[in-house]
PDB file of N, CA, C and O in Angstrom:
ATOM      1  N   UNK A   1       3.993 -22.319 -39.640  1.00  0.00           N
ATOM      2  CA  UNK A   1       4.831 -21.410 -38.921  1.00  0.00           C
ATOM      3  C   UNK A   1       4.419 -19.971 -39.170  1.00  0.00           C
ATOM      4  O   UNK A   1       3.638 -19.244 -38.556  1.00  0.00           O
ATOM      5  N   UNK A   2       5.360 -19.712 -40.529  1.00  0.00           N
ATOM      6  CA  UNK A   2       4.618 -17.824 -41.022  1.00  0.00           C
ATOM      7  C   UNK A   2       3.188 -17.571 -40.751  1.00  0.00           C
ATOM      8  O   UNK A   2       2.624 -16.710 -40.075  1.00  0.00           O
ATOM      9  N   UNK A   3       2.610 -18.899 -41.710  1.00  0.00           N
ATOM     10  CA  UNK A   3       1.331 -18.332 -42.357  1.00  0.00           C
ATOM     11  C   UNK A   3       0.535 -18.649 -41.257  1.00  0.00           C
ATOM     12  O   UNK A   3      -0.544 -18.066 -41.144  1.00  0.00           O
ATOM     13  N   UNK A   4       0.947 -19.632 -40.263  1.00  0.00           N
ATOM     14  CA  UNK A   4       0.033 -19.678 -38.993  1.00  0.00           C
ATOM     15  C   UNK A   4      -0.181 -18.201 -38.655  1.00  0.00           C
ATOM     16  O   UNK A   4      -1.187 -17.545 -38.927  1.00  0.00           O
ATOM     17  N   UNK A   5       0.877 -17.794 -38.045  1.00  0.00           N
ATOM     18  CA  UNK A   5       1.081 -16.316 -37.158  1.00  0.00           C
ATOM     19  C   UNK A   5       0.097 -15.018 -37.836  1.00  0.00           C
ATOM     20  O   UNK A   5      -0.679 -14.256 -37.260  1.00  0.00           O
ATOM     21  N   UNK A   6       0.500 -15.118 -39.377  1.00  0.00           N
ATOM     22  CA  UNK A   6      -0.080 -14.269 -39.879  1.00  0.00           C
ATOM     23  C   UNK A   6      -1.195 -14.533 -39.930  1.00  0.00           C
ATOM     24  O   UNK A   6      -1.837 -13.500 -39.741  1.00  0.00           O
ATOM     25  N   UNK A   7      -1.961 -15.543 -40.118  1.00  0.00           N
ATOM     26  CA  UNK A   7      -2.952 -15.669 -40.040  1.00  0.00           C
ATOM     27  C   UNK A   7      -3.922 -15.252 -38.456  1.00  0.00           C
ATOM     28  O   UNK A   7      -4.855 -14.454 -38.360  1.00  0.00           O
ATOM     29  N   UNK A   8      -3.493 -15.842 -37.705  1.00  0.00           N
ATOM     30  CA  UNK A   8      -3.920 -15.026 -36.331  1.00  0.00           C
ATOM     31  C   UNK A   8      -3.432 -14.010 -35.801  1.00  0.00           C
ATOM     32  O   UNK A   8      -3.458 -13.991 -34.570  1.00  0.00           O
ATOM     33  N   UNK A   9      -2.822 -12.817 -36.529  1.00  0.00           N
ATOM     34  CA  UNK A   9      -2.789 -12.197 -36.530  1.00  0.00           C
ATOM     35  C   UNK A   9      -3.793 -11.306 -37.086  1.00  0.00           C
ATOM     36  O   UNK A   9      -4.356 -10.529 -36.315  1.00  0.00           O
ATOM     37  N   UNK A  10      -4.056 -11.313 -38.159  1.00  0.00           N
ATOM     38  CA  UNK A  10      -5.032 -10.530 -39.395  1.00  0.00           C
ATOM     39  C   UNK A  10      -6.567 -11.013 -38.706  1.00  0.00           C
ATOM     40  O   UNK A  10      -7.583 -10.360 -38.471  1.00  0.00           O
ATOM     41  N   UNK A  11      -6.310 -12.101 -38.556  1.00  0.00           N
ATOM     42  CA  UNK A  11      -8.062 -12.134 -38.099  1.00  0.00           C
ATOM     43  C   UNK A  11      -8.154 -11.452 -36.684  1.00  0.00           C
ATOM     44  O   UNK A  11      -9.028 -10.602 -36.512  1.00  0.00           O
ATOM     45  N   UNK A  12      -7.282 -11.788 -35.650  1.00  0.00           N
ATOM     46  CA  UNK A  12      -7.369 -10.773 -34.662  1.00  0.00           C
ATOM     47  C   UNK A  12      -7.543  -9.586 -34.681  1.00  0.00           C
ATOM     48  O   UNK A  12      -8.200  -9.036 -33.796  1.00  0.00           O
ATOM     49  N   UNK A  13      -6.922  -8.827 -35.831  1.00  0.00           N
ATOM     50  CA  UNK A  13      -6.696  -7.609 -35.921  1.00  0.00           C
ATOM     51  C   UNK A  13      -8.400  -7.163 -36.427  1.00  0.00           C
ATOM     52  O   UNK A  13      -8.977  -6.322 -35.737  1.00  0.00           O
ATOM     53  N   UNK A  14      -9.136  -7.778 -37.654  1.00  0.00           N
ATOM     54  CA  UNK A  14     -10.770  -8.273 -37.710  1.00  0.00           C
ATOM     55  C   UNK A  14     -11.575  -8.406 -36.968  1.00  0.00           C
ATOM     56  O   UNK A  14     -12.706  -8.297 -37.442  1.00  0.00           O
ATOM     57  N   UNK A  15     -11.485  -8.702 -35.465  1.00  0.00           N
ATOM     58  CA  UNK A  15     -11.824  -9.685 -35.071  1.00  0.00           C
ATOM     59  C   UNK A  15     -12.800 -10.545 -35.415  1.00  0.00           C
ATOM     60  O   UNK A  15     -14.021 -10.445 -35.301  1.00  0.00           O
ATOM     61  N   UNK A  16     -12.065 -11.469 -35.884  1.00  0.00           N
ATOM     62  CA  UNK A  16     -12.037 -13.079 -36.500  1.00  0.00           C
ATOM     63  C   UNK A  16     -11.480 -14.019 -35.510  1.00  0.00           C
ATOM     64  O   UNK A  16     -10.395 -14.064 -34.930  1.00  0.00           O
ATOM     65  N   UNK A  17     -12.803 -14.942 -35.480  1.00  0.00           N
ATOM     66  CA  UNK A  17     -12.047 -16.067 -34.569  1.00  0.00           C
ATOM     67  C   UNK A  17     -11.202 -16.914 -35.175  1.00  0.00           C
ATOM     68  O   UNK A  17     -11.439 -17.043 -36.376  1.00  0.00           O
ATOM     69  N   UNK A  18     -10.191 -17.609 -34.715  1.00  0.00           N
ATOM     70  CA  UNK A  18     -10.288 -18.732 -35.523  1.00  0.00           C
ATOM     71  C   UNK A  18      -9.748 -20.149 -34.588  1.00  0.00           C
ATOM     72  O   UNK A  18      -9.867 -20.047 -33.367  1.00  0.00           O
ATOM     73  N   UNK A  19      -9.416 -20.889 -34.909  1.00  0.00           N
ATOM     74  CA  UNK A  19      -9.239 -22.459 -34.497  1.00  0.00           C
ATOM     75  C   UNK A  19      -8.307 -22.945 -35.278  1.00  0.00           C
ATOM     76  O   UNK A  19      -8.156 -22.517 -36.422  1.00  0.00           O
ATOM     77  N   UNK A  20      -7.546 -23.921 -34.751  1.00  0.00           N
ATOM     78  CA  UNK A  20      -6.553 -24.511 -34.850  1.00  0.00           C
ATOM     79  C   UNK A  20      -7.573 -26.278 -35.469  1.00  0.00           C
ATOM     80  O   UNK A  20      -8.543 -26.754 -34.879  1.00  0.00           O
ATOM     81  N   UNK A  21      -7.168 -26.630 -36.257  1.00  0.00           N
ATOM     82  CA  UNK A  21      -7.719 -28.065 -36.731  1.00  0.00           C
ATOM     83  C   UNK A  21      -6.793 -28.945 -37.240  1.00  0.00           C
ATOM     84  O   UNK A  21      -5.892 -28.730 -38.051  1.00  0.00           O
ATOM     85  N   UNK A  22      -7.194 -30.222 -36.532  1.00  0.00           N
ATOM     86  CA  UNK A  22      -5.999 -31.402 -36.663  1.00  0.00           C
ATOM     87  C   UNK A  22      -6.103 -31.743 -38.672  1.00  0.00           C
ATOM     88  O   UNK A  22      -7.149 -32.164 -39.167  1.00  0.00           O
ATOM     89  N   UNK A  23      -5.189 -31.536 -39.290  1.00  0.00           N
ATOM     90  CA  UNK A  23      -5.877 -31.754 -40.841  1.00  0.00           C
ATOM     91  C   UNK A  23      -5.717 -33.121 -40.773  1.00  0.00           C
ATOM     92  O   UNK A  23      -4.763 -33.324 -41.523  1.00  0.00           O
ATOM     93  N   UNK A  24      -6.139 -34.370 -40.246  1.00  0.00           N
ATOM     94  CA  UNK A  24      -5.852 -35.566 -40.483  1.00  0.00           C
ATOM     95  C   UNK A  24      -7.207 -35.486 -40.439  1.00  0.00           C
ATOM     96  O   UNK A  24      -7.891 -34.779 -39.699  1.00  0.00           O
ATOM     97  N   UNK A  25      -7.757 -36.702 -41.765  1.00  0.00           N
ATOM     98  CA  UNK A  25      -9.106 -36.596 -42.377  1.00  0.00           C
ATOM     99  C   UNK A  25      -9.733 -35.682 -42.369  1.00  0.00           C
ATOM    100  O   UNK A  25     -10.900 -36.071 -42.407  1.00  0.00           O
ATOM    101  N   UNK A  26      -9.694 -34.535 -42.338  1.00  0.00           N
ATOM    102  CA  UNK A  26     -10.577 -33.496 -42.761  1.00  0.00           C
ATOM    103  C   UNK A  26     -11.344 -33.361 -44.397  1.00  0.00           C
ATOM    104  O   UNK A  26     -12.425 -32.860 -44.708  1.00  0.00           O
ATOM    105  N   UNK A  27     -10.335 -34.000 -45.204  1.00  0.00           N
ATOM    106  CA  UNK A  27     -10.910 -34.152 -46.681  1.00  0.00           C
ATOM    107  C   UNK A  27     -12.127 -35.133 -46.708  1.00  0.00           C
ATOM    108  O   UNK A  27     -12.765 -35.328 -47.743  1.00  0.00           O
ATOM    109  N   UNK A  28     -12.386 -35.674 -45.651  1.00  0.00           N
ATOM    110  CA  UNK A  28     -13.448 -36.816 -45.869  1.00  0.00           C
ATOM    111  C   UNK A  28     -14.892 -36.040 -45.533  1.00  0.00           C
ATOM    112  O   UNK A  28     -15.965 -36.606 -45.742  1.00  0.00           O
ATOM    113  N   UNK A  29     -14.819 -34.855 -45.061  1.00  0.00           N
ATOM    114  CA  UNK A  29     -16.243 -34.176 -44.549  1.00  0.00           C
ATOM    115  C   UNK A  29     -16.303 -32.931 -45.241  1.00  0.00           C
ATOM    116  O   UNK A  29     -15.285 -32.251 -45.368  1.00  0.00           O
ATOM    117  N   UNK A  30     -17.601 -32.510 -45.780  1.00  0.00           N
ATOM    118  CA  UNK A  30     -17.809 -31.034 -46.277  1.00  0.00           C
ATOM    119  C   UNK A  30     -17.683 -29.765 -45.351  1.00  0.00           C
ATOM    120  O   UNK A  30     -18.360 -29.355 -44.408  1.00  0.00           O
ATOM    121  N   UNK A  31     -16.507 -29.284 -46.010  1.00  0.00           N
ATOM    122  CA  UNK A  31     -16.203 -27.959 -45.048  1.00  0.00           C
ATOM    123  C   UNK A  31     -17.784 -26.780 -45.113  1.00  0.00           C
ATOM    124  O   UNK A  31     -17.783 -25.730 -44.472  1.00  0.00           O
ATOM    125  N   UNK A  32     -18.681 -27.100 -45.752  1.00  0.00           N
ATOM    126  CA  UNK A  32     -19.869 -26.389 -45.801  1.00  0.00           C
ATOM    127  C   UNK A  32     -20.767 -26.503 -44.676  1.00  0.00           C
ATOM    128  O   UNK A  32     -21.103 -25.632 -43.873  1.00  0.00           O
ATOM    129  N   UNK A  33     -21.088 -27.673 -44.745  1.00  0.00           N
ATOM    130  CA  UNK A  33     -21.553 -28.221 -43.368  1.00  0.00           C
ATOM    131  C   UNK A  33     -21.405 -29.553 -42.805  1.00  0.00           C
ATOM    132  O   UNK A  33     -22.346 -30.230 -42.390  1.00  0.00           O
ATOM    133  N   UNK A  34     -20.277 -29.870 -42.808  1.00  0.00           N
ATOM    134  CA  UNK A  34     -19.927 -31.204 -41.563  1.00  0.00           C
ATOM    135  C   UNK A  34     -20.605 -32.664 -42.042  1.00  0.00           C
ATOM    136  O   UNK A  34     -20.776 -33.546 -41.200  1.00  0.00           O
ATOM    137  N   UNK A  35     -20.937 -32.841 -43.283  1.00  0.00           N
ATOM    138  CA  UNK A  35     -21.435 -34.040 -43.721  1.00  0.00           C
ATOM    139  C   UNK A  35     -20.492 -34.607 -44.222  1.00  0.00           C
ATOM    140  O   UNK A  35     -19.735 -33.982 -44.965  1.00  0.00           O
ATOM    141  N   UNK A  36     -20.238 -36.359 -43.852  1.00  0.00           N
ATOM    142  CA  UNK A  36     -18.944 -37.169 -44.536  1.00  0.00           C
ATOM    143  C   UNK A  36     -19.501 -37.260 -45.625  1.00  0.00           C
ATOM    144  O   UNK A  36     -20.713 -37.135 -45.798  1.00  0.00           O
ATOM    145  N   UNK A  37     -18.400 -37.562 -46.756  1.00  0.00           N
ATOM    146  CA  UNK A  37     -18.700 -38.000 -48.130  1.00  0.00           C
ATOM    147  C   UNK A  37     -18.538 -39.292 -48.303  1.00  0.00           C
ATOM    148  O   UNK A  37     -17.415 -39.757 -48.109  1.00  0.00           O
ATOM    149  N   UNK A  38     -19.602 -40.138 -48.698  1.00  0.00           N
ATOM    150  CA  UNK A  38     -19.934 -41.066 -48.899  1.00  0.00           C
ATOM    151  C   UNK A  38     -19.075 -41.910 -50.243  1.00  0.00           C
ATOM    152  O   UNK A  38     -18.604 -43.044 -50.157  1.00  0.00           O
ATOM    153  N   UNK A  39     -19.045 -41.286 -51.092  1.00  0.00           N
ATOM    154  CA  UNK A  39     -18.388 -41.326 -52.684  1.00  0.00           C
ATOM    155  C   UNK A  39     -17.205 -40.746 -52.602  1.00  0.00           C
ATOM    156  O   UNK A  39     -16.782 -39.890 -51.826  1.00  0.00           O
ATOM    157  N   UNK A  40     -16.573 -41.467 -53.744  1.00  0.00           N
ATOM    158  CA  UNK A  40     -15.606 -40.283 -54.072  1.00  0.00           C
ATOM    159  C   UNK A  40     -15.344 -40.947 -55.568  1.00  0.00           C
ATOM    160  O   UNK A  40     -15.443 -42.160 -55.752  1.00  0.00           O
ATOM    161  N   UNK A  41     -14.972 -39.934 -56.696  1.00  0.00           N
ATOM    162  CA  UNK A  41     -14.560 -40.472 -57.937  1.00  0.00           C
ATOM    163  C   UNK A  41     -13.512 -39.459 -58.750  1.00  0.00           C
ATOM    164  O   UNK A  41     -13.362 -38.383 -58.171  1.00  0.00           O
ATOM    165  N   UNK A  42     -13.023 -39.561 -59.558  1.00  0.00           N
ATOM    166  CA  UNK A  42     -11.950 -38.888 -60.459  1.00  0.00           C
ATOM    167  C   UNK A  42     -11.125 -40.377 -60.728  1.00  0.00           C
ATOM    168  O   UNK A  42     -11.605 -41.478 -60.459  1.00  0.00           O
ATOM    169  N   UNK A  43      -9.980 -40.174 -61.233  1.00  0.00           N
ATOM    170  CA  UNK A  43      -9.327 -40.576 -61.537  1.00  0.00           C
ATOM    171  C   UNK A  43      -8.337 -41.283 -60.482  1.00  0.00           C
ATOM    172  O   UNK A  43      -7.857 -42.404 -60.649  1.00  0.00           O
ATOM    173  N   UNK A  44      -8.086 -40.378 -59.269  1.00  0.00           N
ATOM    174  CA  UNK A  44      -7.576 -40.656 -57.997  1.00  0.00           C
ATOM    175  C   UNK A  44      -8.676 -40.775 -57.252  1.00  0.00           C
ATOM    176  O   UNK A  44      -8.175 -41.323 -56.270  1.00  0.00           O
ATOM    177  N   UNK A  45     -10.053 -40.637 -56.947  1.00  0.00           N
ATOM    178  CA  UNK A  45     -10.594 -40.549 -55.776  1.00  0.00           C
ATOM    179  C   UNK A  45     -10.279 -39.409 -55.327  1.00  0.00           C
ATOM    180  O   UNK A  45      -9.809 -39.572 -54.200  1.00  0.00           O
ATOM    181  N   UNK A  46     -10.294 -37.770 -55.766  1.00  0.00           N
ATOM    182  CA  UNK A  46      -9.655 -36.889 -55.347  1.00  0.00           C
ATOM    183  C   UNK A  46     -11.351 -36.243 -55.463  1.00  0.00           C
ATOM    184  O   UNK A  46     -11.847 -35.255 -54.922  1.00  0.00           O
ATOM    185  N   UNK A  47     -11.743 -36.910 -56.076  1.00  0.00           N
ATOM    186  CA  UNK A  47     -12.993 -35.275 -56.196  1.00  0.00           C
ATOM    187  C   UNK A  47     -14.693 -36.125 -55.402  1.00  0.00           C
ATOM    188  O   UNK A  47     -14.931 -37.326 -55.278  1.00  0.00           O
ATOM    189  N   UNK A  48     -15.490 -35.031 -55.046  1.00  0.00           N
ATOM    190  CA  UNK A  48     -16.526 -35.787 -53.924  1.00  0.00           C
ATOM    191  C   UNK A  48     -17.189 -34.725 -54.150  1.00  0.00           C
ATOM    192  O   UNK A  48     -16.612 -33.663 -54.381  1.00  0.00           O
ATOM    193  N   UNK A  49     -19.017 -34.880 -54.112  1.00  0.00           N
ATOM    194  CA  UNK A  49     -20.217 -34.036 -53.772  1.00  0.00           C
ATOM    195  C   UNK A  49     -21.243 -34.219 -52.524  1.00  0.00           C
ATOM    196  O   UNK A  49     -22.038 -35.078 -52.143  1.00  0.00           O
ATOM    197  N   UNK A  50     -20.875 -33.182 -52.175  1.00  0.00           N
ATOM    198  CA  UNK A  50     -22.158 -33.730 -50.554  1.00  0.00           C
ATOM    199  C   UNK A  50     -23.561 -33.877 -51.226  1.00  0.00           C
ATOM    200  O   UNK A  50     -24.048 -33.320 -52.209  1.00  0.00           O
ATOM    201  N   UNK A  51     -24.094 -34.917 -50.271  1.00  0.00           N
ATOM    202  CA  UNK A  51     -25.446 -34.589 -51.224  1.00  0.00           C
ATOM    203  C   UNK A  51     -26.377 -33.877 -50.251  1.00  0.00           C
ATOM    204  O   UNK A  51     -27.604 -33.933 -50.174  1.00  0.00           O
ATOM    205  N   UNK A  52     -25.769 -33.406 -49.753  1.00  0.00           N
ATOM    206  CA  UNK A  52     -26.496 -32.435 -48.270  1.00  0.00           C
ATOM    207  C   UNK A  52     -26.766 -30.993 -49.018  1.00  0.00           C
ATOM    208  O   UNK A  52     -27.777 -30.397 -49.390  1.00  0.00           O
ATOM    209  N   UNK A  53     -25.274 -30.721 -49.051  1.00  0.00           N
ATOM    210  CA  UNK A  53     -25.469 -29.292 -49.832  1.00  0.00           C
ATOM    211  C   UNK A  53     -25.732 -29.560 -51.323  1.00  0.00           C
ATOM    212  O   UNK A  53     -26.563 -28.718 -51.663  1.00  0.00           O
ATOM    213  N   UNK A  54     -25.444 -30.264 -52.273  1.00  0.00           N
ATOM    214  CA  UNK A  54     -25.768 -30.451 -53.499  1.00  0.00           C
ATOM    215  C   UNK A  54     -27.387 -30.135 -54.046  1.00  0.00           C
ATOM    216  O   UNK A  54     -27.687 -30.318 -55.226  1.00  0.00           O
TER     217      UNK A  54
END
């Protein structure tokens, strides 16, 4: 809600583009460059290394 607005706000005001993204699976791909993660390990399965960018 807020932090949407403000947020396109401030980058507008920058001009900064930005995009709207569905967050359903997004944790499964490197926000660096778009490679899925293959692995995952910790304790939960919470932590992952691309081996793209790695």
């Amino acid at each position: 809600g807020q932090l949407d607005e403000r947020i396109v706000y401030l980058s507008s005001k920058n001009s900064i583009e930005t995009h709207d993204v569905n967050p359903a699976y997004t944790s499964q791909y490197c926000p660096i460059c778009g490679q899925h993660f293959e692995e995952r390990y910790g304790n939960h399965h919470e932590l992952t290394k691309c081996k793209k960018c790695s």
